[in-house]
N, C-alpha and C positions, 0 to 999 in steps of 0.2 A: 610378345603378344599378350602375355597376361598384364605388362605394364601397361598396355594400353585398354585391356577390356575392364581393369580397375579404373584406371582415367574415365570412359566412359559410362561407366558405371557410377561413378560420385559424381559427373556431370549429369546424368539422368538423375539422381536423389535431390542436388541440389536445385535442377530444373524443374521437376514435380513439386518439391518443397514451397516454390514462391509461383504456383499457381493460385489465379486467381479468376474472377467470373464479373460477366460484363451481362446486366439482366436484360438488354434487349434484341442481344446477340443468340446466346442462351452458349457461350463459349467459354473454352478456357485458354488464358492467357497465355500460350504455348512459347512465350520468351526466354531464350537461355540466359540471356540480358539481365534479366527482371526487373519488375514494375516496382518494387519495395525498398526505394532509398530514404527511411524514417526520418534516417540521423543525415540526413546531406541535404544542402540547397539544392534549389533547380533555377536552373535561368531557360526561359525559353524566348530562342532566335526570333528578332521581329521582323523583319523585312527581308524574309526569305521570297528571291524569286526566282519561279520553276516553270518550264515551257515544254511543249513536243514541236518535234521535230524532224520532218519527214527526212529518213536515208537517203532515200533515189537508189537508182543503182547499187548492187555494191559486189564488191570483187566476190566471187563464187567458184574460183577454181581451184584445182588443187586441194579443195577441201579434206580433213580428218574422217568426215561423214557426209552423206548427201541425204537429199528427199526426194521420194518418187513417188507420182501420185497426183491426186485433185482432193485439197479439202476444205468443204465450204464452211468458214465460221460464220455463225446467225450474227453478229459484231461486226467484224472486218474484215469480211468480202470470200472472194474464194481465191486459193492459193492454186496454179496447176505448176507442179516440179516436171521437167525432162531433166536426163544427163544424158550426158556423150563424155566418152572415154576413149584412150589409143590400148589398144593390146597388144601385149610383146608373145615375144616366144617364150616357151619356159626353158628351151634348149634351139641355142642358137643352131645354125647350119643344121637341121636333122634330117636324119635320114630315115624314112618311110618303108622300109624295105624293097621287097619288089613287086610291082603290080598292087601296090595299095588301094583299097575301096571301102570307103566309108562306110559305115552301119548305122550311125546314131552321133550325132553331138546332142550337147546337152550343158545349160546354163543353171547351176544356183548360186542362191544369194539368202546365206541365212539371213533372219529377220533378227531383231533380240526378243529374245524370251529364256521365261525362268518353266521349269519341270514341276510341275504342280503335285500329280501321283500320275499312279501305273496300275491300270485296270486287267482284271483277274485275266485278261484275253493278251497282257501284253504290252498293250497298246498306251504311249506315255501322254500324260493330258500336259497341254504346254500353256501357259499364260502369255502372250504378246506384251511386249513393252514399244514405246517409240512408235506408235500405229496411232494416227489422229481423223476423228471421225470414224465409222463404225465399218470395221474390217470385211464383216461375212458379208454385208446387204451392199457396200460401197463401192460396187461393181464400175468397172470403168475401160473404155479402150487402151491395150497398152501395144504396143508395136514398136518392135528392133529394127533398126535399116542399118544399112553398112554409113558409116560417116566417112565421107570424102573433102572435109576441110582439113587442113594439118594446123596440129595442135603445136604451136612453137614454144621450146623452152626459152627463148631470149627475145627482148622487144629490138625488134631490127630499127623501131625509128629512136631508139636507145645509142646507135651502134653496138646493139649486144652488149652491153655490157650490165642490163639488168635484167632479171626473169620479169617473162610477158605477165601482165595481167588480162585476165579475160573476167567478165561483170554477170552480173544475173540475167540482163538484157541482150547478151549477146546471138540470141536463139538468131536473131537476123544474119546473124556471120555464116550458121552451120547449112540452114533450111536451101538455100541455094547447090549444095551440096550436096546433100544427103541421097542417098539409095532409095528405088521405085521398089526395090522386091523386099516383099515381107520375109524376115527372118526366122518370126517365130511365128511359124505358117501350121500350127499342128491342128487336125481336124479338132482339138479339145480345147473348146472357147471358153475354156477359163486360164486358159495362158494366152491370151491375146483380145478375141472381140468381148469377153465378158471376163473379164480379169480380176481379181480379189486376192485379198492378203489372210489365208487360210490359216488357221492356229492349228492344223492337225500334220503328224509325224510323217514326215517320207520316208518311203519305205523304195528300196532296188532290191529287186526282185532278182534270183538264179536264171539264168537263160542258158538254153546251147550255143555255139557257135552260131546258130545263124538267128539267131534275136530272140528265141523261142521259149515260152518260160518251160521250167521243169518244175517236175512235182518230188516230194522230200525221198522219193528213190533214184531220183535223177532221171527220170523218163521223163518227155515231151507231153505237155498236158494234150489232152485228146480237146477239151474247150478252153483256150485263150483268155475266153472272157471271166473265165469264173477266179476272181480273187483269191477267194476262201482258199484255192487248192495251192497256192502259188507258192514257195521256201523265199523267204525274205534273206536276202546276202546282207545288205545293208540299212541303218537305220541314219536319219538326218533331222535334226531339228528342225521347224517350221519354217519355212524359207519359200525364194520365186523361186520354181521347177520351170523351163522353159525348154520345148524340144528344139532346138531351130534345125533349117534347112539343111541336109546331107550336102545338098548338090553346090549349093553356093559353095563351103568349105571344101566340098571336094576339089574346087577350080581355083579358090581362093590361097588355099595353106598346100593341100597333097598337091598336086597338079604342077604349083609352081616354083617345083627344089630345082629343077631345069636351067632357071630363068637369072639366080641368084640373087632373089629378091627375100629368101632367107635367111641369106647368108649372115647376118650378125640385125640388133635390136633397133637399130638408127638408120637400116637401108630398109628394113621390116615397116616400122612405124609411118616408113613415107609412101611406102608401097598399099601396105591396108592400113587406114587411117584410122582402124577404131569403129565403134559401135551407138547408134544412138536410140536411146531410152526415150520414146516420145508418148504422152497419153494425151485422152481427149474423152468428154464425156459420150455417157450413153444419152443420159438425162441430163437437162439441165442444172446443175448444183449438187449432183450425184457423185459418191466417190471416198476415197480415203488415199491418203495419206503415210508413209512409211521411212523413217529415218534411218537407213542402213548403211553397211560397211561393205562396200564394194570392192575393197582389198583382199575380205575373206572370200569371194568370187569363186565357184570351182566353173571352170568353161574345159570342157575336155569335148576331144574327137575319139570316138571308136572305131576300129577300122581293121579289115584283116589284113594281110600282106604274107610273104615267106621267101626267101632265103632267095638267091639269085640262082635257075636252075643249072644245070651243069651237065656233062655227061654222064658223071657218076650217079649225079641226081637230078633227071631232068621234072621231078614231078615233086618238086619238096613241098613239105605240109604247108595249108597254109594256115597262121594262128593272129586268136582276136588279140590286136593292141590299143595299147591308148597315146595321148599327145593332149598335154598340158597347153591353154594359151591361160596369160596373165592379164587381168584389166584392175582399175584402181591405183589409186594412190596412198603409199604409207610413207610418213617423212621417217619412222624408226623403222624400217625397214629398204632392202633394195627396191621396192617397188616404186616404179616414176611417170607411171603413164600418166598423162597430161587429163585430166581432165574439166569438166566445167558442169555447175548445177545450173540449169538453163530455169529461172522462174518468171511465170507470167500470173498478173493480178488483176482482180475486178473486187476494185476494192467496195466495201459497200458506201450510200451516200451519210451513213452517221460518221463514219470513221473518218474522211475524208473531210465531211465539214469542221468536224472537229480539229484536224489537224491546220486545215484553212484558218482557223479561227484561233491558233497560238499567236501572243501577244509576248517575244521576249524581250521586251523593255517592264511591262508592267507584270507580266506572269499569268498565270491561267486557273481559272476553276478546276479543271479538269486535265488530266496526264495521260495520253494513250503511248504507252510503248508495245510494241509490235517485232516481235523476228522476222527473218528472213530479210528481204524486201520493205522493209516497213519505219518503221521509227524508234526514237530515243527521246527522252526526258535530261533537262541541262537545268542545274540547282546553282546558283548564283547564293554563297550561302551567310555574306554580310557585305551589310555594303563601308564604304571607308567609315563614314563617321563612326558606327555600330561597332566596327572590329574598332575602333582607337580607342572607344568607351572600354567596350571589353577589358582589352587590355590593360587600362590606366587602373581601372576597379581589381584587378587581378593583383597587378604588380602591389597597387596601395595599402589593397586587405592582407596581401599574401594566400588568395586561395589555392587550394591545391584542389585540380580536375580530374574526380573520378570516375566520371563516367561522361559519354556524348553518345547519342542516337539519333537517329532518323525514320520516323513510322508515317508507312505508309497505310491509308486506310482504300481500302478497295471501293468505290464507286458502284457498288450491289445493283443501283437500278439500271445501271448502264451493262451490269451483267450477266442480266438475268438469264437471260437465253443463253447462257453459254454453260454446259457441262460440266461440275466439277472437276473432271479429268481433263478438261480442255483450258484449265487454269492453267497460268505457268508455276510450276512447283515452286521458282527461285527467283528473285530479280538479281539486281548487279551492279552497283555502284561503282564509278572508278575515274580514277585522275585525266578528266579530257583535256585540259590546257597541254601535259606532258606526255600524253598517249601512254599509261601505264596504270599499274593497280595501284590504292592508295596505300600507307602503312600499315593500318588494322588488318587488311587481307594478310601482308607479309607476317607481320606478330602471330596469327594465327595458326597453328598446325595442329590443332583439332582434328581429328578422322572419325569416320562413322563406317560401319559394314557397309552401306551401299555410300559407294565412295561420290553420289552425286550431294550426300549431306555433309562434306568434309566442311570444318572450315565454319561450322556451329557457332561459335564465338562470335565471330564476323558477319553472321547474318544472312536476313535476306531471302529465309524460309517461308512458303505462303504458313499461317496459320489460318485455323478453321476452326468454323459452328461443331459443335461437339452432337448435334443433332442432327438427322439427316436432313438435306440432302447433304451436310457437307459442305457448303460454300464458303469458298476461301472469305477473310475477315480483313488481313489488313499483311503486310511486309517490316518488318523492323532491320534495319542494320545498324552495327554497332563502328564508330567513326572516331573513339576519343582520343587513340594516339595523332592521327589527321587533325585533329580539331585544337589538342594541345600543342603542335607544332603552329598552328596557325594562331596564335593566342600566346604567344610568347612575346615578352615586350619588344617591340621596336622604335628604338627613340629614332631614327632615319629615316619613318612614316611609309616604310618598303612592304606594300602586300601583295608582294608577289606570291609567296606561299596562300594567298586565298585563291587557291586556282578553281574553278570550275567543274562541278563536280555530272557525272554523267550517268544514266539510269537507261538500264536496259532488261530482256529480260536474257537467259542465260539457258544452254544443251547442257553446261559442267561449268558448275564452282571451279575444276583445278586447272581450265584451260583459258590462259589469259593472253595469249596470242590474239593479235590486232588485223583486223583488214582493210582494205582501204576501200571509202566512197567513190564512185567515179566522176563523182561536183561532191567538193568542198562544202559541209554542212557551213551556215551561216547563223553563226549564235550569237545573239545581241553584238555583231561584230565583230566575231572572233572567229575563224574559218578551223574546222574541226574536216581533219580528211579521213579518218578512220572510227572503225567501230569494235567492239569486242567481237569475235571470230563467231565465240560460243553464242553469241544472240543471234549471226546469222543462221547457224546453225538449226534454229528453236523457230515455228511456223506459228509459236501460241501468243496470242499479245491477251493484254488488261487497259483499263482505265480504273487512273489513280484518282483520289482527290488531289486537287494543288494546295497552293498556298490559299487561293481568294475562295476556296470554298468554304461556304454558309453551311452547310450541314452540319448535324451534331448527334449523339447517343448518351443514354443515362447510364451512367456505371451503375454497379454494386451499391454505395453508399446515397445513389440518389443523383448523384451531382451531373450534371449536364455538360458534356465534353464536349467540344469541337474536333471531330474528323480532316481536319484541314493538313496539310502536310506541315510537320512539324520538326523542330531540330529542339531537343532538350539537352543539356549541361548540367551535368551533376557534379557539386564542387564542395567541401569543406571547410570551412573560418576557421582560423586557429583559436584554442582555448582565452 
């Protein structure tokens, strides 16, 4: 640990050390890269071309993380997330005791959030992380229904023998299916007709046996309503509290140990098929947003029951229990229920024409990449003749390449409406010809405390105006071991190593897990069937400059730069 908070720590001197300031910006050059090669040539790429390129569909199930929610970007349209999911048992075959009767089930779903402090009453102030568009005001309908489609782990027109994919667009498969009765039917309309992503602490309150709260001597509060007097048993980080309906589960799970339709996780899952997450506006463009782990899930039933009576005891007590059900997906864990993020788009008409309007034979002004549902940028990064020059000038001088990057400059006026916080922190480079990451990711093992900045070296950090509001400036990744592989002489004229380089935006640097399109992106004629996992993951897009953009900015020393998307090579002459 200390060898790495020293690593860190001479990474942060030498990254502060070679900042520098761009005077129309009013920013500093937040590059761990850096801008200051005195003693090195530079060669910069000419005939870089770079496109977007709408996803379409794309596989969304079984995901790491989901989204749930409506959130409208002033950019690129609005986003509405459902999910549906299979629930298992936590314990197969169980037994209920006797004369079982529910009290209370009850659904959460922590949110992520960090502990900020803890006020002299107690009470813990929490920060929201993963929450897009504005949590307390972005009220929206949210509604549980029982799902009645079965979620299959194998594709039958496979003959089984590969795991089903299910798409973003799939909502048509389940909505024929789904359940008439509200699950989360609770008189308190902010778990269902006026729903919000609250940053304040749950608190589970002491009750007696029959639901009743107690006060800190254990007696039965004489007023119900009055918080203040209430003994808090338990505390929960900020998360959906959701009561749902006694009566359904009483017929659904207690009711039917009879029937043997509990009897083990695979007769279960075909019996109740799962749960599904549906939202839908109050207002129109109203709403937020929330990226959660529906693995950490607590869905529990409360219920009394007691002992089978007897002669000896025909009146045995009866006592409050509980009964775990499981929902989510964890691939490091045993958890398998099937599930699927259902996403639906209206996209806006800028975003749209824009994408209508890529040229990937000649390349584009402009680059929108977009998560979820949305698009990719594809860098074509020499063309033959360019790489053979390259090369011939390499081998003849003998340079040696120390450094290659790629800066992206953010497209400000196409951003303006959008929120600081609604930037994507990271973009994502990576090998599309071969569906994998390129070598700089791999050479890098860099880490940072918040492990979404691992991976420093390698790039791909928004930087930002040092002034407020804040607004991100531009994306740099670093590419040279990639670029030195592709730049090594070939007297056989083979460039296949010039593969196709692909830009998205990114949930997590460390997850490079691949998902597939349901159509075949088509890049200047190369059919691309997946995308990075972690961009579907991420609901937040940008527009880049490309390669044909005209725009420009005055440095420091006066001089007049072009913002256009750029590939720079820093190489060495021998003495």
């Amino acid at each position: 640990m200390k060898n790495n908070l020293l690593k860190i720590a001479t990474l942060l001197f030498l990254f502060l050390s070679l900042l520098s300031c761009d005077k129309d910006f009013n920013t500093l050059e937040s590059d761990v890269i850096g801008d200051n090669h005195f003693d090195l040539e530079k060669y910069e790429a000419e005939n870089l071309i770079a496109y977007t390129k709408a996803t379409g569909p794309v596989q969304a199930n079984n995901l790491p993380l989901n989204a749930l929610g409506i959130y409208n970007n002033p950019k690129f349209g609005i986003t509405k997330a459902h999910f549906v999911t299979q629930v298992e048992l936590s314990t197969e075959n169980p037994s209920f005791g006797y004369d079982p009767v529910i009290d209370s089930v009850y659904l959460y779903v922590p949110y992520f959030s960090t502990l900020e402090s803890t006020e002299t009453s107690g009470e813990r102030i929490y920060e929201l992380d993963s929450i897009y568009g504005n949590p307390e005001t972005g009220k929206f309908k949210l509604s549980v229904l029982e799902n009645g489609y079965y979620l299959r782990d194998f594709d039958p027109s496979d003959n089984l023998q590969s795991a089903q994919k299910y798409y973003s667009d799939d909502k048509n498969l389940i909505d024929p299916f789904k359940g008439s009765e509200l699950l989360n039917n609770s008189s308190n309309v902010d778990q269902n007709n006026e729903f919000y992503f609250s940053k304040k602490e749950l608190y589970i309150y002491k009750t007696d046996g029959a639901g009743l709260y107690l006060d800190s001597n254990g007696a039965v509060l004489s007023d119900q309503n009055d918080a203040s007097l209430r003994v808090i048993k338990d505390r929960k980080t900020p998360g959906i509290w959701l009561d749902l309906k006694s009566s359904f589960f009483q017929q659904k799970i207690i009711d039917a140990t009879a029937t043997g339709n509990l009897f083990n996780n695979n007769i279960f899952k075909n019996y109740f098929r799962g749960l599904l997450f549906e939202v839908e506006e109050i207002n129109p463009g109203q709403g937020a947003l929330a990226i959660l782990d529906f693995s950490k899930a607590e869905l529990k039933i409360l219920y009394k029951a007691s002992a089978e009576p007897t002669v000896e005891n025909p009146n045995p007590i009866r006592t409050r229990r509980e009964f775990s059900l499981k929902m989510g997906y964890n691939s490091s864990s045993t958890l398998r229920n099937n599930s699927i993020n259902l996403l639906e788009y209206n996209y806006s008409s800028d975003y749209q024409t824009g994408i209508n309007n890529s040229n990937d034979v000649l390349g584009d002004e402009k680059l929108y990449i977009k998560g979820g549902n949305g698009s990719v940028a594809f860098i074509d990064l020499f063309n033959a003749t360019e790489l053979q020059r390259l090369r011939d000038d390499i081998a003849d001088n003998n340079w040696l390449i120390n450094d290659a990057r790629l800066t992206f400059f953010i497209e400000k006026d196409e951003m303006v409406a959008v929120d600081k916080d609604e930037e994507p922190q990271r973009i994502y480079i990576f090998d599309a010809t071969n569906n994998k990451v390129i070598v700089d990711y791999s050479y890098d093992s860099s880490s940072s405390f918040n492990p979404k900045n691992n991976k420093v070296i390698f790039g791909g950090i928004i930087e930002r105006e040092t002034d407020e509001p804040k607004k991100g400036i531009k994306y740099t990744v670093r590419l040279t071991e990639h670029i030195k592989s592709v730049l090594k002489a070939d007297t056989n004229g083979d460039f296949q190593d010039n593969i196709k380089i692909g830009v998205s935006v990114t949930e997590s640097i460390n997850l490079t897990a691949s998902a597939a399109v349901k159509t075949p992106i088509s890049a200047n004629g190369f059919a691309v069937n997946s995308i990075p996992l972690a961009s579907i993951l991420n609901p937040l897009g940008t527009v880049l400059h490309g390669p044909l953009s005209t725009a420009t900015y005055t440095d420091d020393n006066g001089n007049v730069v072009p913002m256009k998307l750029k590939l720079e090579i820093f190489f060495t002459k021998p003495n």
